[in-house]
TORKOL-4160 file (C-alpha; in steps of 0.2 Angstrom, whole numbers, padded with zeros to 4 digits, m for minus):
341
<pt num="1" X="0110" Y="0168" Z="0055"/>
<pt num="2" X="0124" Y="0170" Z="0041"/>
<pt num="3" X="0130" Y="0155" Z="0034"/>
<pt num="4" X="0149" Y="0157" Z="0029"/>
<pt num="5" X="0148" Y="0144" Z="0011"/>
<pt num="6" X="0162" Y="0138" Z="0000"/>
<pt num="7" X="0160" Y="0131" Z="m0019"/>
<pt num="8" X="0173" Y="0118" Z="m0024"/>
<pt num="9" X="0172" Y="0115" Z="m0042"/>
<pt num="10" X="0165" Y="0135" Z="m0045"/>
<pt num="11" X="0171" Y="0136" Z="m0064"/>
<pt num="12" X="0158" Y="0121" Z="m0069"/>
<pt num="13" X="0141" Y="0123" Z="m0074"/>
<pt num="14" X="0136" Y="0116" Z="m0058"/>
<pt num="15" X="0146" Y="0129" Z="m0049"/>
<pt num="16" X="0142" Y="0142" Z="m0057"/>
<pt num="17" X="0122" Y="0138" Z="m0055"/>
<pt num="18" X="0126" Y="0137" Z="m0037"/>
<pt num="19" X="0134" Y="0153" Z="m0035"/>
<pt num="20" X="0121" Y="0160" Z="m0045"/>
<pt num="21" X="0108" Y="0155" Z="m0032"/>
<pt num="22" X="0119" Y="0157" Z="m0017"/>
<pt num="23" X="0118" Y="0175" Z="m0022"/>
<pt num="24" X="0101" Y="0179" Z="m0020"/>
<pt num="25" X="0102" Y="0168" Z="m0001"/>
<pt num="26" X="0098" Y="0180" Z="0012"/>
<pt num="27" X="0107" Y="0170" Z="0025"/>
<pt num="28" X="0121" Y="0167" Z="0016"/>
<pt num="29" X="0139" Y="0174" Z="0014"/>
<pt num="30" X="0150" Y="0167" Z="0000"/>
<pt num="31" X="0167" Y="0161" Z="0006"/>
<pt num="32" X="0180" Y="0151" Z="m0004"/>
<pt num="33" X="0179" Y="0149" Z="m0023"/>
<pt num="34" X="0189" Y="0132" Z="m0028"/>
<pt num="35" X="0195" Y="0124" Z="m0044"/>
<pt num="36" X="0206" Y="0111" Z="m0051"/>
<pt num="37" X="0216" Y="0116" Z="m0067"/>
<pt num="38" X="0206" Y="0130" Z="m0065"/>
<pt num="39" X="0214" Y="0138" Z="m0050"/>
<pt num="40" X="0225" Y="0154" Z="m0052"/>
<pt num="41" X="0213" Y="0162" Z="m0062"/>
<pt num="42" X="0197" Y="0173" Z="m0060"/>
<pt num="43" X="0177" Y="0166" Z="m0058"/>
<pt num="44" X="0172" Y="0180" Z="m0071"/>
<pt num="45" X="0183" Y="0172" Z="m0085"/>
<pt num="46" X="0171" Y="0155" Z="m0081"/>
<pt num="47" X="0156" Y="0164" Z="m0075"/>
<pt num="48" X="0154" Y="0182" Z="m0084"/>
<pt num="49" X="0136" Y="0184" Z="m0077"/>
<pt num="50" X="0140" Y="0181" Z="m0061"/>
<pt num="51" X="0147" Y="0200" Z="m0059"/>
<pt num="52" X="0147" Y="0202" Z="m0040"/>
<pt num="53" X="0161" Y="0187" Z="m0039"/>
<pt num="54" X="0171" Y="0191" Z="m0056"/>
<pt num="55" X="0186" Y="0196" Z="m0050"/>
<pt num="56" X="0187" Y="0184" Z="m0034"/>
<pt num="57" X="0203" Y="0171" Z="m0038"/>
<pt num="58" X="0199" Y="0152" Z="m0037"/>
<pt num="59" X="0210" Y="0143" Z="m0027"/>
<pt num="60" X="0215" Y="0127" Z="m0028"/>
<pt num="61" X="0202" Y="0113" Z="m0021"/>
<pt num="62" X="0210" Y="0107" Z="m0005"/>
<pt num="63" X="0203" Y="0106" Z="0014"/>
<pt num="64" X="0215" Y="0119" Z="0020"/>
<pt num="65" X="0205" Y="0130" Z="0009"/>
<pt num="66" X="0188" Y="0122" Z="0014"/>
<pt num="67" X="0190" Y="0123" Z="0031"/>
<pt num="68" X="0181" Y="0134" Z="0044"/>
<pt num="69" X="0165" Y="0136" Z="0034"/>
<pt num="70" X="0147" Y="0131" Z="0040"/>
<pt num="71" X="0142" Y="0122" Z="0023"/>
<pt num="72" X="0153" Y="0116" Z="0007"/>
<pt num="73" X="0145" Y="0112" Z="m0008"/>
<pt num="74" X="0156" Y="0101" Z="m0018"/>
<pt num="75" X="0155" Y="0101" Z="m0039"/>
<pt num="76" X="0166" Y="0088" Z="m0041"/>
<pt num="77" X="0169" Y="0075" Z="m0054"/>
<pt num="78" X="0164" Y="0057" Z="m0047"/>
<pt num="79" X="0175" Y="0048" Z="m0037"/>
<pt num="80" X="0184" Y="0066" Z="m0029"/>
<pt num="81" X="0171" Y="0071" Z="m0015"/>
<pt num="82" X="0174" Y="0056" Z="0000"/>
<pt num="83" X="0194" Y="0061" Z="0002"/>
<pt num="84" X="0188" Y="0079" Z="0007"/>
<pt num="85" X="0173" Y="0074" Z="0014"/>
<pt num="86" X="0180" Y="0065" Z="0028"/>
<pt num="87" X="0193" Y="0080" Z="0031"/>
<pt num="88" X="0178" Y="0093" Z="0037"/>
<pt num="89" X="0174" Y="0087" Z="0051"/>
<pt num="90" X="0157" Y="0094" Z="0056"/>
<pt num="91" X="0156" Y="0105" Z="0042"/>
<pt num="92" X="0138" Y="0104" Z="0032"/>
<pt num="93" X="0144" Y="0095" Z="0017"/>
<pt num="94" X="0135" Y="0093" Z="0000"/>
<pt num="95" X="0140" Y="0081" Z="m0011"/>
<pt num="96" X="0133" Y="0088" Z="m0029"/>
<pt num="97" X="0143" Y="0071" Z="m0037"/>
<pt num="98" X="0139" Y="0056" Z="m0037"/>
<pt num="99" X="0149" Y="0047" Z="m0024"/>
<pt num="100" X="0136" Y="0046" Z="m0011"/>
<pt num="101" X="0121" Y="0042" Z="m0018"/>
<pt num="102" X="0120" Y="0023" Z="m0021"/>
<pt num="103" X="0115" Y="0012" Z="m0008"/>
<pt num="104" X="0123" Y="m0004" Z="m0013"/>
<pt num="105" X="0143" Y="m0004" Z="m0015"/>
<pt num="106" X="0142" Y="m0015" Z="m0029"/>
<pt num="107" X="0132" Y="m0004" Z="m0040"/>
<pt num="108" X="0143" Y="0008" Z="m0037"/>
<pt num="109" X="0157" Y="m0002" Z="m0043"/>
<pt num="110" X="0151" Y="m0007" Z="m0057"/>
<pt num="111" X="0145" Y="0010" Z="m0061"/>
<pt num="112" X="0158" Y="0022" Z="m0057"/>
<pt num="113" X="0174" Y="0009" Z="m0053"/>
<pt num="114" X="0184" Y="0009" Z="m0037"/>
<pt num="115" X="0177" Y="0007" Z="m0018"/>
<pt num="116" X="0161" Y="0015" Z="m0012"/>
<pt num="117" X="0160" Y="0029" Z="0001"/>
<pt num="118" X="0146" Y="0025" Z="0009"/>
<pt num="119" X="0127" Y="0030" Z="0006"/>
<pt num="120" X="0123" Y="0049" Z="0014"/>
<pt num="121" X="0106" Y="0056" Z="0016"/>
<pt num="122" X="0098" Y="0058" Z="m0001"/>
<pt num="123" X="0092" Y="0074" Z="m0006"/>
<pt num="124" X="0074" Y="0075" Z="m0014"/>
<pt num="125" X="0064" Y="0082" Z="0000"/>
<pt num="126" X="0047" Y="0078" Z="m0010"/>
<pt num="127" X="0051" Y="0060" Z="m0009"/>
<pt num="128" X="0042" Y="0049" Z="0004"/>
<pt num="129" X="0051" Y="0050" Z="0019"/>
<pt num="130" X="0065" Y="0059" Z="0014"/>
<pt num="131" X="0063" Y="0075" Z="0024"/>
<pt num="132" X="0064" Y="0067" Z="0041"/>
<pt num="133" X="0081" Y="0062" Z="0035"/>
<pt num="134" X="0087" Y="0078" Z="0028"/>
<pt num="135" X="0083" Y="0090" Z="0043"/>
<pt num="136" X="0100" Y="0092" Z="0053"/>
<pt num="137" X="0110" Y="0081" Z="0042"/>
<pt num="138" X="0129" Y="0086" Z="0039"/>
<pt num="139" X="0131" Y="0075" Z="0023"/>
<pt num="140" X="0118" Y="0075" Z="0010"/>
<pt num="141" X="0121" Y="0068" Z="m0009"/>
<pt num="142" X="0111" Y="0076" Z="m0021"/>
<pt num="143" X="0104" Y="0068" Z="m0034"/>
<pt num="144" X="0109" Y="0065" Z="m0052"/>
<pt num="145" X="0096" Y="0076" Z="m0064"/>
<pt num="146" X="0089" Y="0063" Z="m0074"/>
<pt num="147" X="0086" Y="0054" Z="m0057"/>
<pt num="148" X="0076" Y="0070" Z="m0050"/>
<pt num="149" X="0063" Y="0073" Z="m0061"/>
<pt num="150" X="0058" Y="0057" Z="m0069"/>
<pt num="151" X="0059" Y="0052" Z="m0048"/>
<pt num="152" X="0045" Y="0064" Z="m0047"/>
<pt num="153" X="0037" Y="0057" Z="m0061"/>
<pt num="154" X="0033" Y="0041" Z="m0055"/>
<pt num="155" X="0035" Y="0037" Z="m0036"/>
<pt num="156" X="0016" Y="0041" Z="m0037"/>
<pt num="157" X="0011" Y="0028" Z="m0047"/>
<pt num="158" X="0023" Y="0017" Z="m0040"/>
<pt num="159" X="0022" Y="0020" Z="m0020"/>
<pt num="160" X="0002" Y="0020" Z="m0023"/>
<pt num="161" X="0002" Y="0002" Z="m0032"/>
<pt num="162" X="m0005" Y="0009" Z="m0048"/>
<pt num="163" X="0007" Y="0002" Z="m0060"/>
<pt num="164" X="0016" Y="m0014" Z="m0062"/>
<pt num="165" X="0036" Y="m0014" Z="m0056"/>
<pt num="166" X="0042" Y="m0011" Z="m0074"/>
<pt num="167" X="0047" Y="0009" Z="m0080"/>
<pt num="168" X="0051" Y="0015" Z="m0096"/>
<pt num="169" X="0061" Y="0033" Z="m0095"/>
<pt num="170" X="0064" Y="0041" Z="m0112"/>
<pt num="171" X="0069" Y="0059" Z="m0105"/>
<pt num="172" X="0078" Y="0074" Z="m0117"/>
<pt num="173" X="0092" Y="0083" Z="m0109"/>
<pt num="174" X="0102" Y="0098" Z="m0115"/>
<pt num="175" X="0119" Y="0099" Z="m0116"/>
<pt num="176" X="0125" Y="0108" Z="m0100"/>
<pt num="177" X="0122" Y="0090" Z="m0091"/>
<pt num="178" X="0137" Y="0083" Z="m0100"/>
<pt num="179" X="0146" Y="0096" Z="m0090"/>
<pt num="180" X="0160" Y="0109" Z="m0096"/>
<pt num="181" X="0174" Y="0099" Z="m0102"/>
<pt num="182" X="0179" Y="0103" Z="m0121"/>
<pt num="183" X="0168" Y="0087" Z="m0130"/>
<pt num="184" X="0166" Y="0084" Z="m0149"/>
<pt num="185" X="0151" Y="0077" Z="m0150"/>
<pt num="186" X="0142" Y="0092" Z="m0140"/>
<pt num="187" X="0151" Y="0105" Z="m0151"/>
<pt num="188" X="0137" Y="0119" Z="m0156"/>
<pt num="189" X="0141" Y="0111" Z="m0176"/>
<pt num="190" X="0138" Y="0093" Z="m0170"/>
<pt num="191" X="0120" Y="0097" Z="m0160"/>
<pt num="192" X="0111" Y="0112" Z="m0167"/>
<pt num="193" X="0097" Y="0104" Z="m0178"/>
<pt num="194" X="0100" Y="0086" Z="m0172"/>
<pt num="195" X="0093" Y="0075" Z="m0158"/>
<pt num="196" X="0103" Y="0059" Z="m0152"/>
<pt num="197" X="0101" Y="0045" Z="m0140"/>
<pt num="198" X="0118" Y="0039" Z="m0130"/>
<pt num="199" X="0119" Y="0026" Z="m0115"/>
<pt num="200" X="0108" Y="0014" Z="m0124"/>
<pt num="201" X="0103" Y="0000" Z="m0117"/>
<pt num="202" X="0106" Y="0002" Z="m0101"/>
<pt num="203" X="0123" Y="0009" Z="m0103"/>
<pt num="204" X="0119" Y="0026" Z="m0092"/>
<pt num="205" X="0128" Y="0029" Z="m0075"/>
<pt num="206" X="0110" Y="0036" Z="m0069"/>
<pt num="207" X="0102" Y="0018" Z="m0071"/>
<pt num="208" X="0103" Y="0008" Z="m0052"/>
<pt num="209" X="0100" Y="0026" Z="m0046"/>
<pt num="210" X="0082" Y="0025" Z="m0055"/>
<pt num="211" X="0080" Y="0009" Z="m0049"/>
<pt num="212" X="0087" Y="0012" Z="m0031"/>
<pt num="213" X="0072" Y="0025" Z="m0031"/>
<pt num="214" X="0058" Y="0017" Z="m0040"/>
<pt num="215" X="0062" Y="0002" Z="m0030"/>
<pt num="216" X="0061" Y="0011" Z="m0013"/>
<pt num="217" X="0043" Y="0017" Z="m0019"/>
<pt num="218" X="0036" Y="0001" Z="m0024"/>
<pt num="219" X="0040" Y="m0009" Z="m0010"/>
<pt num="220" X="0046" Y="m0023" Z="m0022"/>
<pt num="221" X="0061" Y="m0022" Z="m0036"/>
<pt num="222" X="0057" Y="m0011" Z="m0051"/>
<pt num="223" X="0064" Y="m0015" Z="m0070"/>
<pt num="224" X="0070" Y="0001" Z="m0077"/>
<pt num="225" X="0073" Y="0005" Z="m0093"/>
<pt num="226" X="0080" Y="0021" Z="m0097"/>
<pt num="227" X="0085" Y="0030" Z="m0113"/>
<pt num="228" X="0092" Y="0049" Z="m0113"/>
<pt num="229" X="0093" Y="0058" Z="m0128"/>
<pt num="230" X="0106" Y="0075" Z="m0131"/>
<pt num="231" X="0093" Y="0088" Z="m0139"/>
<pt num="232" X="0099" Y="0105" Z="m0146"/>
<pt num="233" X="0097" Y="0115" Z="m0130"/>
<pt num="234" X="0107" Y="0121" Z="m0118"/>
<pt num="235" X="0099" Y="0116" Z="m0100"/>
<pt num="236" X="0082" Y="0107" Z="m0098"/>
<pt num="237" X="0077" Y="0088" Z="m0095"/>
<pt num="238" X="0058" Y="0082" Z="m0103"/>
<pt num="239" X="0057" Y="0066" Z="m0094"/>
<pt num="240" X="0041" Y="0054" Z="m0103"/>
<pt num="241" X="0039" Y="0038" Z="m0090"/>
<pt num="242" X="0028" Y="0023" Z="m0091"/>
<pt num="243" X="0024" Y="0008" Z="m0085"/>
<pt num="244" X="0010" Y="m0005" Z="m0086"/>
<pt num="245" X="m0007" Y="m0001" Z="m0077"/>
<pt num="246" X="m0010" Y="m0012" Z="m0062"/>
<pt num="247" X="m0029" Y="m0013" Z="m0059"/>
<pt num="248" X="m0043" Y="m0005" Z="m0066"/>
<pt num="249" X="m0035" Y="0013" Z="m0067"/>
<pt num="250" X="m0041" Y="0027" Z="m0075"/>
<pt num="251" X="m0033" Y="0046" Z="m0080"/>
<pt num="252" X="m0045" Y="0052" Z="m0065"/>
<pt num="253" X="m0037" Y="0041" Z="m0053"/>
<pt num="254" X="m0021" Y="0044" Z="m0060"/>
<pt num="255" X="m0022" Y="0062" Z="m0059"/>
<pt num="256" X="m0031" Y="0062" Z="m0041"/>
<pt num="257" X="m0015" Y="0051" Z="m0035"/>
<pt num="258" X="m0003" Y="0064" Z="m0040"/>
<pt num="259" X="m0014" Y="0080" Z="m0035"/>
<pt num="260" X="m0014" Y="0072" Z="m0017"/>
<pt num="261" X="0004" Y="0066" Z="m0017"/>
<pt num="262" X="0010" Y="0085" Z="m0020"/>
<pt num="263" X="m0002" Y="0094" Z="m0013"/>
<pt num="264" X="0008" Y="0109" Z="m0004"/>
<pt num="265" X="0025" Y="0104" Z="m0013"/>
<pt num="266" X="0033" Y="0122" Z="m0018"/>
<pt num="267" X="0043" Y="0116" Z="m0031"/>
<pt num="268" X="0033" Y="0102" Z="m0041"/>
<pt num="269" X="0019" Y="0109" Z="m0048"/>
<pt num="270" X="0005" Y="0095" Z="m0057"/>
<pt num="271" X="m0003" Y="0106" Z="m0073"/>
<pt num="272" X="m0021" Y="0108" Z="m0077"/>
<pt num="273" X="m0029" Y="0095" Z="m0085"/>
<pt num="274" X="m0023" Y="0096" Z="m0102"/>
<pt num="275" X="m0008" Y="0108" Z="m0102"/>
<pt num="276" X="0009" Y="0099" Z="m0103"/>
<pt num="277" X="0025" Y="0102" Z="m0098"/>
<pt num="278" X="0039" Y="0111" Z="m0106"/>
<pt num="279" X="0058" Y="0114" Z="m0102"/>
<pt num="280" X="0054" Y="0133" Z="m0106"/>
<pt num="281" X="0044" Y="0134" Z="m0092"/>
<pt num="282" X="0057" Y="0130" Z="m0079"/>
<pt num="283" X="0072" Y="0137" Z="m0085"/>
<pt num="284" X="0083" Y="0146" Z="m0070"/>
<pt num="285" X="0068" Y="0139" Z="m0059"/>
<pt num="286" X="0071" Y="0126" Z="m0044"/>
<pt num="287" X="0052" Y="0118" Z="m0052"/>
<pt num="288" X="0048" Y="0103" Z="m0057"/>
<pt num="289" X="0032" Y="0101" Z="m0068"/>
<pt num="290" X="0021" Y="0085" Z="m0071"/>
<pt num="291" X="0008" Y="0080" Z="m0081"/>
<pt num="292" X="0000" Y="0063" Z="m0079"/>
<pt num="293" X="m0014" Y="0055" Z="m0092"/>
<pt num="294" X="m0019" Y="0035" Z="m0094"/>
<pt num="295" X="m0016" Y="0027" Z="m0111"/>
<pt num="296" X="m0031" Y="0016" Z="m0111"/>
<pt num="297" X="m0027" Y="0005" Z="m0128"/>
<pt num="298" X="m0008" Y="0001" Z="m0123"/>
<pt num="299" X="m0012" Y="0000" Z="m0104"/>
<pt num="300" X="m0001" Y="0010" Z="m0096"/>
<pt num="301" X="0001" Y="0025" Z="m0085"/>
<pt num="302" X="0011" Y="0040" Z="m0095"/>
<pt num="303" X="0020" Y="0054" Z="m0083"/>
<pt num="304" X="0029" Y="0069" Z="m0091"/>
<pt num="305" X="0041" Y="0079" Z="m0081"/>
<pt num="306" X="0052" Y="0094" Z="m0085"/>
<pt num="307" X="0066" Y="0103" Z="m0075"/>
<pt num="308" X="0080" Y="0114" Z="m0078"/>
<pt num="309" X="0095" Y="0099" Z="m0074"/>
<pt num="310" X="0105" Y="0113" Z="m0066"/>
<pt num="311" X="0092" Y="0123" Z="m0055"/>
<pt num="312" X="0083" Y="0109" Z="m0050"/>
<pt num="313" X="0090" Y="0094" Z="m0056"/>
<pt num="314" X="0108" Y="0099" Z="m0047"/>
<pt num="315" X="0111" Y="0116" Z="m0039"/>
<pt num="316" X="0094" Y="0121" Z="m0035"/>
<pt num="317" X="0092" Y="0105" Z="m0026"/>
<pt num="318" X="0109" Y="0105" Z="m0017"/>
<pt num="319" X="0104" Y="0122" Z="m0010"/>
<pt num="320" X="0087" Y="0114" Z="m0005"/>
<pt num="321" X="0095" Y="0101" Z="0007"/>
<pt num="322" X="0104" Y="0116" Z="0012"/>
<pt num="323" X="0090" Y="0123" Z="0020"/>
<pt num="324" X="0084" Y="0108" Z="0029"/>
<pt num="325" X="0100" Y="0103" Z="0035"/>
<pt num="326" X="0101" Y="0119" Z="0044"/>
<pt num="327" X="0082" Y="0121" Z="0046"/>
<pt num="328" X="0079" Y="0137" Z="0036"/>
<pt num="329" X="0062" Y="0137" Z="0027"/>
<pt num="330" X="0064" Y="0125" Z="0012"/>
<pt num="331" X="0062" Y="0139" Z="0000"/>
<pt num="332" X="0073" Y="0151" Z="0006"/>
<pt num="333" X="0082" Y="0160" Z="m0008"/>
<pt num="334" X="0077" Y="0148" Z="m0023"/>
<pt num="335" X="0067" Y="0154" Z="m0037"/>
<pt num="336" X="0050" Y="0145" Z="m0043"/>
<pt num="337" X="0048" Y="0158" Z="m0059"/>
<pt num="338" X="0056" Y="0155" Z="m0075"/>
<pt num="339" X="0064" Y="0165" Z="m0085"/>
<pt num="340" X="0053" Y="0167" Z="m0103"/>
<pt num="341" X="0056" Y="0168" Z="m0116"/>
């Protein structure tokens, strides 16, 4: 099988993480490249070390040019996807935006603005549930990065009853996940030797997708309260969650619940007892790592996660769903190494 692929959105981080990944996809062939004021000019100028594509032309994003391929990945910005979406037809489309992930049209528009396009499969396959939905879908939203990993964090905890229905998610990003528009505030000047918290008090667009998730887990609605905070690097998310013990729990039983809940997974790896983890270790990787401890004076269950917001927080996913949509082995051409130091 060789899947013919288009990128729209290929001279954003996002895009550019996908075609990297694409590359190294024994089944895949790479078909259009499309941008918005981008178009007209060449992927290398965007994209220099993706050499086997620099000289290939990005048209401009339109269905004509979308058209005729198996699968579209669309790197949007939010609010652009459903218009073309509902052009292709058959076509496996993955929505890398957010335009399809909230469940509840409200949320979305209080969140984003404007009227919602309607909920697609949502694309963490180590979610419970989640796969059955997945495999042989032709629309699939992938999640937003923050959502991914501290996701993974807890739905343990949450779906096995250990912990109250009240999170807190303090999670460290690097600067990629604000995309690749020119910004002053993420000006190498302004972030080199400085940490900073933005979307305070419940002011980030990744909140009700948090909740949507934790909720879904739990059985029963789930308080979130979620912090992010801009560290000097340029890609990795250290997510820390907590959340009140429920029950005589210990970091044993903890620990056992998260061992059995990803027992197998390919790409979410618990550490040894002890080692925690650190965005180093899954940079370029399509891995998330987890750690789990009880803190027994302030009664609550602690979960770290770390991931690489565009490998498996954006691209590495989308390419994923990819694969169970179109039932290729899961891991078919994604890395689970990262690249050190």
């Amino acid at each position: 099988m060789v899947l013919r692929v288009a990128v729209a959105g290929a001279s954003g981080y996002a895009g550019g993480e996908l075609l990297r990944l694409l590359l190294s996809h024994p089944e895949v062939e790479i078909g259009a490249l499309t941008a918005g004021g981008n178009a007209g000019s060449k992927l290398g100028e965007h994209h220099p070390n993706l050499v086997p594509l620099a000289d290939r032309v990005l048209a401009d994003t339109s269905v004509a040019e979308l058209s005729g391929h198996d699968v579209v990945f669309l790197a949007l910005p939010h609010g652009h996807s459903a218009a073309i979406a509902a052009e292709l037809g058959d076509t496996v489309v993955i929505d890398c935006g957010a335009d399809h992930r909230l469940n509840d049209a409200a949320d979305w528009q209080r969140w984003y603005g404007g009227e919602h396009s309607g909920t697609w499969p949502y694309g963490i396959p180590e979610l419970p549930r989640a796969r059955e939905q997945l495999l042989g879908a032709n629309r699939i939203a992938v999640p937003g990065c923050f959502p991914t990993v501290s996701s993974l964090a807890m739905v343990p905890a949450l779906a096995a009853g250990l912990v109250a229905p009240e999170a807190v998610v303090v999670a460290m990003t690097g600067t990629s996940g604000a995309g690749r528009a020119l910004k002053p505030h993420l000006l190498s000047a302004e972030v080199m030797g400085s940490a900073s918290v933005y979307g305070v008090g419940g002011a980030h667009r990744h909140t009700p997708e948090l909740i949507q998730n934790f909720s879904a887990a739990a059985g029963e609605p789930v308080q979130v309260s979620f912090t992010p905070v801009l560290a000097p690097m340029a890609r990795g998310i250290l997510a820390t969650c907590s959340a009140p013990l429920r029950g005589e729990v210990d970091a044993d039983i903890a620990r056992k619940t998260y061992l059995d809940a990803y027992a197998g997974e390919p790409f979410v790896h618990v550490l040894p007892d002890g080692a925690w983890p650190q965005t180093s270790a899954t940079l370029g990787a399509n891995t998330v790592h987890l750690q789990v401890t009880v803190d027994a004076d302030a009664g609550r269950l602690v979960a770290v996660g770390a991931e690489d917001n565009l490998t498996k927080g954006t691209a590495g996913g989308a390419v994923q769903c990819m694969n169970f949509a179109l039932g290729l082995p899961e891991t078919t051409g994604l890395p689970t190494t990262g690249v050190a130091p």
